[in-house]
C-alpha positions in Angstrom: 0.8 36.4 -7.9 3.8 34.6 -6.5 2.9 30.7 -7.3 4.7 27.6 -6.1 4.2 24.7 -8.0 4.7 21.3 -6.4 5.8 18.6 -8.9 7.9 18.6 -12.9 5.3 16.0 -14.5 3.5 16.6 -17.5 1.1 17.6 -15.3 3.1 20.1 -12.9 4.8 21.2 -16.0 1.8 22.4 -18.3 0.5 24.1 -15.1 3.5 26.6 -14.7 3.1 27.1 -18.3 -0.4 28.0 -17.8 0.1 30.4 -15.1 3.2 32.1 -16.6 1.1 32.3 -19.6 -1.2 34.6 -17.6 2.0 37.2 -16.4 2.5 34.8 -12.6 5.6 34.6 -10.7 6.3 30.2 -10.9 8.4 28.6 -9.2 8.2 24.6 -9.9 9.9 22.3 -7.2 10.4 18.6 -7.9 13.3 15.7 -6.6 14.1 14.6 -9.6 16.9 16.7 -11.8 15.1 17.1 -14.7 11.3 17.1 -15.9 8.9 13.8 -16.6 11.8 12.1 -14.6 8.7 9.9 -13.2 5.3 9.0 -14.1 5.8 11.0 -17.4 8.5 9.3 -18.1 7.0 6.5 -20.0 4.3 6.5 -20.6 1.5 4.5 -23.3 2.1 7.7 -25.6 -1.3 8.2 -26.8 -3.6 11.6 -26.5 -7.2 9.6 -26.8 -10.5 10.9 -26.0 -11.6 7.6 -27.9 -9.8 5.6 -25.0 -11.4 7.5 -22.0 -13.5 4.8 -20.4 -13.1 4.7 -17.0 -11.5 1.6 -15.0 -14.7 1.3 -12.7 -16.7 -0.6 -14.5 -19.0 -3.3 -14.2 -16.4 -5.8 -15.6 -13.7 -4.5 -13.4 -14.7 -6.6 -10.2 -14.5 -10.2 -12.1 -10.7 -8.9 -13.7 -10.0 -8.2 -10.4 -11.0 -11.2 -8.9 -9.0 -13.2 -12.1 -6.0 -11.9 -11.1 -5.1 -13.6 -8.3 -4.7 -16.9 -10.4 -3.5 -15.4 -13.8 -0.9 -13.3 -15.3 -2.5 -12.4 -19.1 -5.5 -9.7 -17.2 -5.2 -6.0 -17.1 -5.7 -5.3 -13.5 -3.9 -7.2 -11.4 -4.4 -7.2 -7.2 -1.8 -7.8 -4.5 -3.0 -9.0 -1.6 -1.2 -6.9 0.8 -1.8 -5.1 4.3 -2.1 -1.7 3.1 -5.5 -0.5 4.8 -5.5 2.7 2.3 -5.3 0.6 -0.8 -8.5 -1.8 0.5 -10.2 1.7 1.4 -9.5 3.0 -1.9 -10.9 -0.3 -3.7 -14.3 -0.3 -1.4 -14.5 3.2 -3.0 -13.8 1.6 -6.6 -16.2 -0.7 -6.1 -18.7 1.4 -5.8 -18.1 2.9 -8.6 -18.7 0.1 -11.1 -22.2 0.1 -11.8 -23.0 1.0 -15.5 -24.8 4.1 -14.3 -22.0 5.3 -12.3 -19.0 3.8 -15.1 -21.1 5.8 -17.7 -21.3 9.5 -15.4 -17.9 9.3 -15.1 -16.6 8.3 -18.2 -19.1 11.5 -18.8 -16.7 13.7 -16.8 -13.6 12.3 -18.4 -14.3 12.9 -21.7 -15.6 16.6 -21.6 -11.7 16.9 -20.0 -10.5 15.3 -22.8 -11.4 17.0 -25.5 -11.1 20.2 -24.1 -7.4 19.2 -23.4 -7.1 18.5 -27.4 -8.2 22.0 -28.3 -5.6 23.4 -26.0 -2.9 21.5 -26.9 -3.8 22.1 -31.0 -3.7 26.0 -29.8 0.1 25.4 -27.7 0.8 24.0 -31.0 -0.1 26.7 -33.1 2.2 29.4 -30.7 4.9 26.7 -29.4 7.6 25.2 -31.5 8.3 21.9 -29.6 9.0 18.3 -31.2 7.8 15.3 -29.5 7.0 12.7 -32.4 3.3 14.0 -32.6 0.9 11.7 -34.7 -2.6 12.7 -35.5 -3.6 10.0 -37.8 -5.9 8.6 -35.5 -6.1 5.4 -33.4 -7.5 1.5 -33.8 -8.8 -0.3 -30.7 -9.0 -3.9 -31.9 -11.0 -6.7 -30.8 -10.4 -10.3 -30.5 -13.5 -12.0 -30.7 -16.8 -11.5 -32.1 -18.9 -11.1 -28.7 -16.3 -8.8 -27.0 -16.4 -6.6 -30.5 -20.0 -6.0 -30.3 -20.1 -5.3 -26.9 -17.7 -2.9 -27.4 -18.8 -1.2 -30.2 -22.6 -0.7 -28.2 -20.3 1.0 -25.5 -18.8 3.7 -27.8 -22.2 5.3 -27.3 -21.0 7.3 -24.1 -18.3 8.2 -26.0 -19.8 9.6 -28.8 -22.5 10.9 -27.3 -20.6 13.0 -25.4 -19.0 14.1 -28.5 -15.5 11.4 -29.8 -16.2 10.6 -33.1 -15.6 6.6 -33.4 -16.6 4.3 -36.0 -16.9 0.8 -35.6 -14.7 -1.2 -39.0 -14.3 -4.8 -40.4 -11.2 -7.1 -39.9 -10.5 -5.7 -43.7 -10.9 -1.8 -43.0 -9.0 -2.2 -39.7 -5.8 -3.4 -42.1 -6.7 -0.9 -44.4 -6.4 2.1 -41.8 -2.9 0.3 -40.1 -1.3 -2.5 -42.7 0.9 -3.5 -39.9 -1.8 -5.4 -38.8 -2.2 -7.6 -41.6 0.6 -10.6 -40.0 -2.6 -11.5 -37.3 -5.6 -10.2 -39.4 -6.8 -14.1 -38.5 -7.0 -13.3 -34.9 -8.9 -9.6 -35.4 -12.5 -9.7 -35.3 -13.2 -5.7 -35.6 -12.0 -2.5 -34.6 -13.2 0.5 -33.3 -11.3 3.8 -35.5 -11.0 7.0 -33.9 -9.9 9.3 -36.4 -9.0 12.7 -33.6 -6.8 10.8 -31.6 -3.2 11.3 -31.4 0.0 10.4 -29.8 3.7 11.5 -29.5 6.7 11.2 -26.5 5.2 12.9 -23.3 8.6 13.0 -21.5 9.7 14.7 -24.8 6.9 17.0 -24.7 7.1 18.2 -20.9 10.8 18.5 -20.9 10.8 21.0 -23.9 7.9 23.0 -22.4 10.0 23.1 -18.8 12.8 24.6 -21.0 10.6 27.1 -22.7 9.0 28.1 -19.4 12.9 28.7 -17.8 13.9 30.4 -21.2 11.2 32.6 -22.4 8.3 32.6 -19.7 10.9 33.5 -17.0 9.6 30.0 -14.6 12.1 28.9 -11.4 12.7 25.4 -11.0 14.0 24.1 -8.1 15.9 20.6 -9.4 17.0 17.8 -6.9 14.3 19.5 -4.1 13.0 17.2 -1.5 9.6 18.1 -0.4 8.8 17.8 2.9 6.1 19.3 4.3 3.2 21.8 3.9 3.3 24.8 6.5 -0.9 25.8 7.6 -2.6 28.5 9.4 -6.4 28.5 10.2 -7.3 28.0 6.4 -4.5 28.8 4.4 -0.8 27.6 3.4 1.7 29.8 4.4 5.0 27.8 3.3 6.1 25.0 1.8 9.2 23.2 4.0 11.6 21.6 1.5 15.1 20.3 1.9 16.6 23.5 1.1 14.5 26.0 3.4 11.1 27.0 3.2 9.0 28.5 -0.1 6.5 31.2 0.7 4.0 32.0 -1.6 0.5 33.3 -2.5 -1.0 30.4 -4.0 0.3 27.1 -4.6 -0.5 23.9 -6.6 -0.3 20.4 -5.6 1.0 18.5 -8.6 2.3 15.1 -7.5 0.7 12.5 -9.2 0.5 9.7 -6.4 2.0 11.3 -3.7 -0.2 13.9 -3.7 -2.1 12.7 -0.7 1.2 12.5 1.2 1.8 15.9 1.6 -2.0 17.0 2.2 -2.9 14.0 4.4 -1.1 15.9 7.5 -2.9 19.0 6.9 -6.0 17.4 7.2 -7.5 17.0 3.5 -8.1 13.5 2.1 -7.2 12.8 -1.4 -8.4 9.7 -2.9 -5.8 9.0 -4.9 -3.9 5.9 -4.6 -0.8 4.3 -7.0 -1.4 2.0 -9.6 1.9 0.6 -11.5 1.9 0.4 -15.2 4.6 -1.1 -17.1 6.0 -0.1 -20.5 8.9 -1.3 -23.4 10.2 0.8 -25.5 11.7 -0.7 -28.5 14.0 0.4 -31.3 12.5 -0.1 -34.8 15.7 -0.2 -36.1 14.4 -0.6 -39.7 11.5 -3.3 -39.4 9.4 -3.2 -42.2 5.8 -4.5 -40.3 5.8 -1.5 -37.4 2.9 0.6 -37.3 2.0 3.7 -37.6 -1.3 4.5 -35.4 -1.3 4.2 -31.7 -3.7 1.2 -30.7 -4.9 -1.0 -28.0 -5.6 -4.4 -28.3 -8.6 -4.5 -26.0 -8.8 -8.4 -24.8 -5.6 -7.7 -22.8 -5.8 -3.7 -22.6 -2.1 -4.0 -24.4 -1.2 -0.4 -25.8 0.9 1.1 -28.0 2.7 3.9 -30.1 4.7 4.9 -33.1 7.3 7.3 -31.3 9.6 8.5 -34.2 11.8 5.5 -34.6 10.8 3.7 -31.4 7.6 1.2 -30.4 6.3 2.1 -26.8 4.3 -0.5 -25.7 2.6 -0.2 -22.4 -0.1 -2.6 -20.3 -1.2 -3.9 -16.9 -2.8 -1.8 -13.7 -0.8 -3.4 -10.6 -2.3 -2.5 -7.3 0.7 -2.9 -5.6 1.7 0.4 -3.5 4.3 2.8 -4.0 6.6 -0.3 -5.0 8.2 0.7 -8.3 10.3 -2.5 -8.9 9.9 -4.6 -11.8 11.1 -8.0 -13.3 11.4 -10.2 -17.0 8.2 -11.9 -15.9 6.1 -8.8 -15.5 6.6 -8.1 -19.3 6.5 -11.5 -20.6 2.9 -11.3 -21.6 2.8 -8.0 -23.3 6.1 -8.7 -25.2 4.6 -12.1 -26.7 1.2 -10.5 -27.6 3.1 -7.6 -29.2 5.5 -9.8 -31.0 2.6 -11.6 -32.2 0.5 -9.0 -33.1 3.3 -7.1 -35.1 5.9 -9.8 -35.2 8.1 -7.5 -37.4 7.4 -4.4 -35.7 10.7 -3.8 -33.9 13.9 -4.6 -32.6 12.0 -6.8 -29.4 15.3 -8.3 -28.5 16.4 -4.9 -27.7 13.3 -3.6 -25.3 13.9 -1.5 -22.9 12.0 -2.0 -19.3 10.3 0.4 -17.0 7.9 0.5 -14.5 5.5 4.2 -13.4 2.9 5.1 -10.9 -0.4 6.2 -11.9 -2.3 8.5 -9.7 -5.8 7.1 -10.0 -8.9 8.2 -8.2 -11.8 5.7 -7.5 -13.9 7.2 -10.1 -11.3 7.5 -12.5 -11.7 11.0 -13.3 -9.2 13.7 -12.2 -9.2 16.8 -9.1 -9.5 19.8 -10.1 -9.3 23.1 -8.2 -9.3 24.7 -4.9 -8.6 22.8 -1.5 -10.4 23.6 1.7 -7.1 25.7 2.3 -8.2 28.5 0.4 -4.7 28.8 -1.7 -4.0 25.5 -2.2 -5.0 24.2 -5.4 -5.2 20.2 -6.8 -4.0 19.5 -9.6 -4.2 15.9 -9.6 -5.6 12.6 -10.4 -5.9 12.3 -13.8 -4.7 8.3 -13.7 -3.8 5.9 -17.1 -4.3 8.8 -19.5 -2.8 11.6 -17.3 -1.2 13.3 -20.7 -4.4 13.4 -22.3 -6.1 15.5 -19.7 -2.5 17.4 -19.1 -3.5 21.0 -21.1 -7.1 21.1 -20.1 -6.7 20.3 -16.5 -3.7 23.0 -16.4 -5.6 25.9 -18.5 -8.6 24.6 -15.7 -6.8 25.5 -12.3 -5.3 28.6 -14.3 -8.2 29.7 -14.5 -9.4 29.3 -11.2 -6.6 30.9 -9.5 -7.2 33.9 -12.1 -10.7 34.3 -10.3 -11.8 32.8 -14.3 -15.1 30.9 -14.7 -13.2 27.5 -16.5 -14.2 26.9 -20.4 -15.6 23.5 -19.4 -18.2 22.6 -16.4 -16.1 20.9 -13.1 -19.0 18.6 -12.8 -17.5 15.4 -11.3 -14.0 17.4 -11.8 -13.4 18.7 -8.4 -12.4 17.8 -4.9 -15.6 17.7 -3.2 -17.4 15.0 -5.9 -14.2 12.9 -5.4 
């Protein structure tokens, strides 16, 4: 088939590489000039089943709440008159129970590790560099109560099949020395040895150049899209800045503006923008930087070893589509970083950016067909969007093919959004 692609993320980008894979015409379109130009662009860095809790939760609500009188939580609310973002968060909050926290982290995960395999397999056939480490990663915990209580959560991890193991202050150092400058402040850690991470914007902008070069892909660079052309039940063009696209299926691919473009042909996608900020800082030689992508989990601080650079990333802001960013919005990750590994990197150096992550209420991503019958989603998949990148792609791939997926769509799809 002849399929139009609608976005150059990670997530547009494994996608065309999916569906070229299986002999389709692609044709990619995105504004930007290059790929990962947005949300990909800088991202945390880390590929981690073992981190794929979902934001609903039962402690999200109180966070929530905190933010409006600190700076040092993870999720931080704007008060702001933007009727979707209050309808998104009724929908959020209804997701937080423990019952409905744990069926979705549920969903996640299955996605997750069936996004590993398939990148381990592109690996195998695909000759592309993008810093990969798969050594692991360590989730440490500040204080005593919070590390227990973490460590009985891992069960809905593991028993959905993440191997994690819970380790002393001592084995946590053991498995990353560059923790050893604030082993004082470390009550435990949570190991999980299949995790991995590497540069996403790296990693997509190779595979864009190896779908132009070998898989014969069209990408349309510096293409405004406007519009999605309907009749009855089906798409019959996509209306961009330089003249319309026709084609027999295509894939909607934007991250957070997804629900832009599908909102005027009548299908509601809960997806709603959630800005995360990152540094990335030149090592430059520092002896104390580490090796294993972690999160501190008192302030959900992340980071990763990226060759010779430190990417640290933290903070959900519910603040629209506003992409802006200043000195104080970084203040409190720089400081716990510095502190954590205070010879880690080059700090004074840190580079600054701010990304929109497409979350969904539950937290999980949208998978599949549309109720236009040749419009596929491909969308959703929020804070750790490259993690579910391969398997979500080899997913609608599938469906398109007329394929029964590898994985069940339980929770996955459009219709249990």
């Amino acid at each position: 088939m002849r399929i139009v692609v609608l976005g150059a993320g990670v997530i547009g980008v494994t996608t065309a590489y999916e569906l070229a894979c299986d002999g389709h015409e692609v044709i990619v379109v995105d504004r930007q000039d290059k790929a990962a130009m947005e949300t990909s662009f800088s991202n945390a860095g880390m590929a981690s089943p073992g981190h794929a809790y979902t934001w609903a939760s039962p402690r999200a609500p109180k966070i929530l709440w905190q933010s409006l009188f600190r700076d040092d939580v993870a999720l931080r609310l704007r008060l702001r008159l933007d009727l979707r973002m209050w309808a998104w968060y009724w929908r959020f909050l209804k997701e937080c129970s423990a019952e409905r926290a744990a069926i979705n982290t549920a969903h996640k995960v299955r996605l997750c590790l069936y996004s590993l395999e398939r990148f381990t397999e592109l690996a195998r056939s695909v000759p592309i560099a993008y810093d990969r480490t798969m050594k692991g990663a360590i989730y440490i915990y500040r204080d005593r109560d919070h590390y227990q209580r973490g460590v009985g959560a891992t069960s809905v991890l593991t028993d959905n099949g993440v191997t994690l193991r819970a380790v002393s202050t001592d084995e946590a150092v053991a498995i990353e020395p560059a923790l050893a400058p604030d082993r004082d402040n470390i009550a435990g850690a949570i190991y999980c040895p299949i995790d991995e991470s590497g540069d996403c914007h790296a990693f997509t902008y190779q595979l864009a150049d190896l779908c132009a070069t070998r898989l014969g892909v069209q990408f349309q660079w510096s293409t405004e899209i406007r519009r999605i052309e309907v009749d009855g039940d089906r798409v019959t063009s996509v209306f961009t800045d330089k003249g319309p696209l026709a084609a027999d299926a295509y894939v909607l691919a934007l991250g957070s503006y997804t629900p832009l473009l599908s909102r005027p042909i009548g299908i509601d996608i809960p997806i709603y923008p959630v800005k995360g900020y990152a540094l990335t800082v030149p090592i430059e030689g520092h002896a104390g930087a580490p090796t294993l992508p972690g999160v501190d989990e008192k302030y959900l601080i992340a980071w990763s070893r990226l060759g010779h650079r430190l990417r640290v990333t933290a903070m959900a802001d519910f603040s629209g589509f506003d992409r802006s960013h200043s000195e104080r919005d970084f203040s409190h990750m720089l400081s716990t970083i510095q502190r954590l590994f205070p010879d880690g990197a080059a700090y004074e150096k840190a580079s600054r950016w701010a990304g929109l992550r497409p979350m969904t209420p539950k937290g999980t991503p949208i998978l599949g067909v549309s109720p236009k019958r040749n419009l596929y989603i491909n969308s959703g998949q929020g804070h750790i969007g490259w993690t579910m990148s391969m398997g979500s792609a080899r997913v609608v791939a599938d469906l398109i093919g007329g394929r029964k997926p590898a994985i069940d769509l339980a929770g996955l799809t459009l219709e249990a959004a």
